[in-house]
Chimera marker file (.cmm) of the C-alpha trace (Angstrom):
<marker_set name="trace">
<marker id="1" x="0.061" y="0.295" z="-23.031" r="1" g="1" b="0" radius="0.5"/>
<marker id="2" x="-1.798" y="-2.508" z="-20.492" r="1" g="1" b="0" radius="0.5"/>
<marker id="3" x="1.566" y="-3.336" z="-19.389" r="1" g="1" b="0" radius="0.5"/>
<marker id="4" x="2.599" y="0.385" z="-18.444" r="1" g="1" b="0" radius="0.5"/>
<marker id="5" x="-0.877" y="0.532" z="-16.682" r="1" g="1" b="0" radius="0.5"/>
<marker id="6" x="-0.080" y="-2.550" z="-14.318" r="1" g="1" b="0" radius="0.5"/>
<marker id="7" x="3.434" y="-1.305" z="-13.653" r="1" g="1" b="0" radius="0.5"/>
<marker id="8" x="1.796" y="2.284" z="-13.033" r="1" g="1" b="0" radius="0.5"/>
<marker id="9" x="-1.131" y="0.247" z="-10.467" r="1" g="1" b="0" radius="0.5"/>
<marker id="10" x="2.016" y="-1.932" z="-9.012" r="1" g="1" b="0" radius="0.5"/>
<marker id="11" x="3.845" y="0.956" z="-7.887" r="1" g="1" b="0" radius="0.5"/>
<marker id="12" x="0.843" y="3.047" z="-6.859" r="1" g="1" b="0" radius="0.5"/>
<marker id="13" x="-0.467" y="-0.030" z="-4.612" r="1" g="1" b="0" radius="0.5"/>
<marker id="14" x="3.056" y="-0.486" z="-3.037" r="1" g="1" b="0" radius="0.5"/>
<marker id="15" x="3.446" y="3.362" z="-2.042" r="1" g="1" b="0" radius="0.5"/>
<marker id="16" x="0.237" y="2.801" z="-0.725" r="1" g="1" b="0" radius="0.5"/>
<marker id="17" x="0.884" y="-0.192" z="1.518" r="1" g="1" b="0" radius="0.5"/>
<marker id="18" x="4.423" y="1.467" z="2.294" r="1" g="1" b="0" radius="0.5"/>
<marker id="19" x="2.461" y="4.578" z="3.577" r="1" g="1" b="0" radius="0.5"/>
<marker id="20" x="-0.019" y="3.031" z="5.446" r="1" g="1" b="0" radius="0.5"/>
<marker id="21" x="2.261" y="0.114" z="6.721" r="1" g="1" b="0" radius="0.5"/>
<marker id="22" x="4.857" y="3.473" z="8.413" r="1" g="1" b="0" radius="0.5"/>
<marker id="23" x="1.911" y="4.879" z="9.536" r="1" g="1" b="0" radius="0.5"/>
<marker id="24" x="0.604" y="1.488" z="11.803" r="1" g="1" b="0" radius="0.5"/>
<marker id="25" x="3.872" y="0.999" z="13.120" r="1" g="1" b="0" radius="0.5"/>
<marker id="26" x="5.237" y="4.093" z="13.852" r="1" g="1" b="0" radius="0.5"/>
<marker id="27" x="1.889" y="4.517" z="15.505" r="1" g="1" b="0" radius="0.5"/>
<marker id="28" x="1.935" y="1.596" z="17.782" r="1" g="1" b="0" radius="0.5"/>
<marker id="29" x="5.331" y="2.590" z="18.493" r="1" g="1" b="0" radius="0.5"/>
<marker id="30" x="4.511" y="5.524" z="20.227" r="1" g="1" b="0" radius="0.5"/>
<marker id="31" x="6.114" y="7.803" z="17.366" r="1" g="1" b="0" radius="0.5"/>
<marker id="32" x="2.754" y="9.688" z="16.297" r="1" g="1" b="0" radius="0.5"/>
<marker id="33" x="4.479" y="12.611" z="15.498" r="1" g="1" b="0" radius="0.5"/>
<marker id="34" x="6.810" y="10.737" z="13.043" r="1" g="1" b="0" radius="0.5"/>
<marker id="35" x="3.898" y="9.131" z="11.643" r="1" g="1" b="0" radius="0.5"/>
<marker id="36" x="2.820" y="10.357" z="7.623" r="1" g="1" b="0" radius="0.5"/>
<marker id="37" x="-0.920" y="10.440" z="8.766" r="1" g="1" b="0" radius="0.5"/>
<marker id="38" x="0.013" y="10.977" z="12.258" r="1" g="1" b="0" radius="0.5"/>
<marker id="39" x="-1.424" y="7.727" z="13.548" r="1" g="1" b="0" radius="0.5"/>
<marker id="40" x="-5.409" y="8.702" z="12.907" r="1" g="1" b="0" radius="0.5"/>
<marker id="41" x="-6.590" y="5.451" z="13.166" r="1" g="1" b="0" radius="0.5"/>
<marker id="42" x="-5.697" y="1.877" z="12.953" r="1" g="1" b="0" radius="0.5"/>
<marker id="43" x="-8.382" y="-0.071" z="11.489" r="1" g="1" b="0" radius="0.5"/>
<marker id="44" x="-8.083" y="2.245" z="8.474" r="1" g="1" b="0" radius="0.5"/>
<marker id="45" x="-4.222" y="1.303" z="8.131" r="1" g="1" b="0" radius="0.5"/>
<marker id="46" x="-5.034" y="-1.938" z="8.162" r="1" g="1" b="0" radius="0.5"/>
<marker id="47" x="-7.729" y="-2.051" z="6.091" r="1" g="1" b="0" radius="0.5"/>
<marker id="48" x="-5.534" y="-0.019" z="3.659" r="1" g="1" b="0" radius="0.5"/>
<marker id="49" x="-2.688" y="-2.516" z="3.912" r="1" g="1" b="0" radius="0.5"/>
<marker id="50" x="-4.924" y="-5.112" z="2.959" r="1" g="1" b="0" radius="0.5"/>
<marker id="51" x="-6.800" y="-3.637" z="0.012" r="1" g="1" b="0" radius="0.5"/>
<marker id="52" x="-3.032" y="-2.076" z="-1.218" r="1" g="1" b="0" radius="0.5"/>
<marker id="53" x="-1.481" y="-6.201" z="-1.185" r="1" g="1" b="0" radius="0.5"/>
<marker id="54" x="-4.974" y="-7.214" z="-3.258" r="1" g="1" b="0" radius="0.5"/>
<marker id="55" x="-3.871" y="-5.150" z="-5.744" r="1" g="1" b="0" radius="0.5"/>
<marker id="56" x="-0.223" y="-5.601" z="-5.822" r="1" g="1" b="0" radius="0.5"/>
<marker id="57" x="-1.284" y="-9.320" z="-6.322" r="1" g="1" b="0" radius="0.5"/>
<marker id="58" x="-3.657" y="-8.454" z="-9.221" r="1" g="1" b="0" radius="0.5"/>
<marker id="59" x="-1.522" y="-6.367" z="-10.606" r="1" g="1" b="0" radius="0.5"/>
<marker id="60" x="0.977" y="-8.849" z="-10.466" r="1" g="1" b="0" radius="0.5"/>
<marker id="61" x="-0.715" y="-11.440" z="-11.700" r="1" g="1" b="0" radius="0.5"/>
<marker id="62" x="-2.121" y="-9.253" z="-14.981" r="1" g="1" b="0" radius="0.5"/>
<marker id="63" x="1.282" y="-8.115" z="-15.607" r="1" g="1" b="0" radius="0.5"/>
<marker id="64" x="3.049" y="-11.431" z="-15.821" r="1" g="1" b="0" radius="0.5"/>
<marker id="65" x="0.235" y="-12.937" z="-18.235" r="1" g="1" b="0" radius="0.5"/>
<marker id="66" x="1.043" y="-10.138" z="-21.111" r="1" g="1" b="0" radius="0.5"/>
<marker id="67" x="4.136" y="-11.076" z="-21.261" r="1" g="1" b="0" radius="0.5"/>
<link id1="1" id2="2" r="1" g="1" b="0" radius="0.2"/>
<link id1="2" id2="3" r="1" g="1" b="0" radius="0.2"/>
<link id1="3" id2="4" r="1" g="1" b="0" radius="0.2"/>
<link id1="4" id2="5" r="1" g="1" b="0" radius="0.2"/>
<link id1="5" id2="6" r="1" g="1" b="0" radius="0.2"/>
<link id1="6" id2="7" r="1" g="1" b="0" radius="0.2"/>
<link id1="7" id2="8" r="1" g="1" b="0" radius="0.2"/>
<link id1="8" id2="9" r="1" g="1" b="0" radius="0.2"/>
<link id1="9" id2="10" r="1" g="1" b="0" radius="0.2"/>
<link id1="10" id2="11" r="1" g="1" b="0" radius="0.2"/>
<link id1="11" id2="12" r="1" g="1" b="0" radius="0.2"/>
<link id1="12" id2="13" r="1" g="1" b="0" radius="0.2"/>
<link id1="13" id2="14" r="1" g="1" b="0" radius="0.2"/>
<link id1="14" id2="15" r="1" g="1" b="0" radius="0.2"/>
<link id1="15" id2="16" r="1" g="1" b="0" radius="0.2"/>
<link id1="16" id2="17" r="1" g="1" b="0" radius="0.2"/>
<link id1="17" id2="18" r="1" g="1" b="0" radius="0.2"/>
<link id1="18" id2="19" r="1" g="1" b="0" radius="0.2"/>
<link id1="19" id2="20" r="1" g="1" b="0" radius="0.2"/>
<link id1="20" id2="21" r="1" g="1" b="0" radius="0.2"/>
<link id1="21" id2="22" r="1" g="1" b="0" radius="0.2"/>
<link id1="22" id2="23" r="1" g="1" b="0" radius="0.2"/>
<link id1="23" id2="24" r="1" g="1" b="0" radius="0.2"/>
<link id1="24" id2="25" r="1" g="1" b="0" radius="0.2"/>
<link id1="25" id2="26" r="1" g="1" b="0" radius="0.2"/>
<link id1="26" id2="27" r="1" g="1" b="0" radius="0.2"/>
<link id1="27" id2="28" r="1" g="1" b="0" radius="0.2"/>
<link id1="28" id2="29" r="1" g="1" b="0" radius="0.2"/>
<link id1="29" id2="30" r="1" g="1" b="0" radius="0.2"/>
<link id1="30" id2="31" r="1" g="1" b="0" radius="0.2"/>
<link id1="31" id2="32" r="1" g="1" b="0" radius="0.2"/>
<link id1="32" id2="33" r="1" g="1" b="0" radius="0.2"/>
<link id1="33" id2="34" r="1" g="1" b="0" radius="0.2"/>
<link id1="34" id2="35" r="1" g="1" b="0" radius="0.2"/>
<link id1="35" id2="36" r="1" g="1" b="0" radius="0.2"/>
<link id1="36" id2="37" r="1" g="1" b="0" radius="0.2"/>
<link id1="37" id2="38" r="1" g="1" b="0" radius="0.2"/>
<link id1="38" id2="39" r="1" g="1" b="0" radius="0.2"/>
<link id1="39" id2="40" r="1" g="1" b="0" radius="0.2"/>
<link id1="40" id2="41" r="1" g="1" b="0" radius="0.2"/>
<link id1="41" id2="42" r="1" g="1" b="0" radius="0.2"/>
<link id1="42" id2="43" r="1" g="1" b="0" radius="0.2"/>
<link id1="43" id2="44" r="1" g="1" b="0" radius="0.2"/>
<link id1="44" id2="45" r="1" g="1" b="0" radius="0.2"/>
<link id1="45" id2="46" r="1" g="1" b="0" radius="0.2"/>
<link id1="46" id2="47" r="1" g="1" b="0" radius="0.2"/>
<link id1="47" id2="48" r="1" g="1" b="0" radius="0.2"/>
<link id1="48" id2="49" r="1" g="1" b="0" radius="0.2"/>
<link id1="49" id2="50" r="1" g="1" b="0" radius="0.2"/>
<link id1="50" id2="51" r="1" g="1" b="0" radius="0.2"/>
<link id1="51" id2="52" r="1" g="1" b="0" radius="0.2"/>
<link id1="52" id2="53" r="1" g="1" b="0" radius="0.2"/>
<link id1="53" id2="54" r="1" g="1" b="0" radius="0.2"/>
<link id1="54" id2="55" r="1" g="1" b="0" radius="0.2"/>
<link id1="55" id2="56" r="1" g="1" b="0" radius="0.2"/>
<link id1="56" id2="57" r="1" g="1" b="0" radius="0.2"/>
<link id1="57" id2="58" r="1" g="1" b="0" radius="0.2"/>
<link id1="58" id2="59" r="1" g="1" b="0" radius="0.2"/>
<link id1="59" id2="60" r="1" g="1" b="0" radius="0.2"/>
<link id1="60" id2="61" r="1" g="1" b="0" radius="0.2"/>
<link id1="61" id2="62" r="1" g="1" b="0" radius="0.2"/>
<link id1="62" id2="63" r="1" g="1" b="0" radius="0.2"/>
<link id1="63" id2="64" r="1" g="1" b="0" radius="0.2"/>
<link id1="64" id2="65" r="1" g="1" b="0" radius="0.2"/>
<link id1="65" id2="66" r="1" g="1" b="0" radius="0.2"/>
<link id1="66" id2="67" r="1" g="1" b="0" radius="0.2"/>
</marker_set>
């Protein structure tokens, strides 16, 4: 079961960096209406990017010692 919940946080953390990550560049590419969150703001996407990549690396790193 711990295993199944650090896949299920490892995927969850990458659709969120994946989301955000579209979002910030199709922003700054002058495609807000292409944009999932149509662009809102940036400091949040970035903020988001970063928090989403702290836990793909902890979730990560819990996964591969359970092995």
């Amino acid at each position: 079961m711990p295993k199944a919940l650090c896949l299920i946080s490892l995927v969850a953390s990458i659709l969120v960096v994946v989301l955000f990550l579209a979002d910030m560049a199709l922003g700054l590419l002058g495609m807000q209406d292409l944009a999932p969150l149509r662009s809102a703001n940036t400091l949040m996407d970035v903020v988001f990017i970063v928090a989403g990549a702290a836990l793909i690396f902890m979730s990560w790193t819990t996964y591969r010692e359970q092995r």
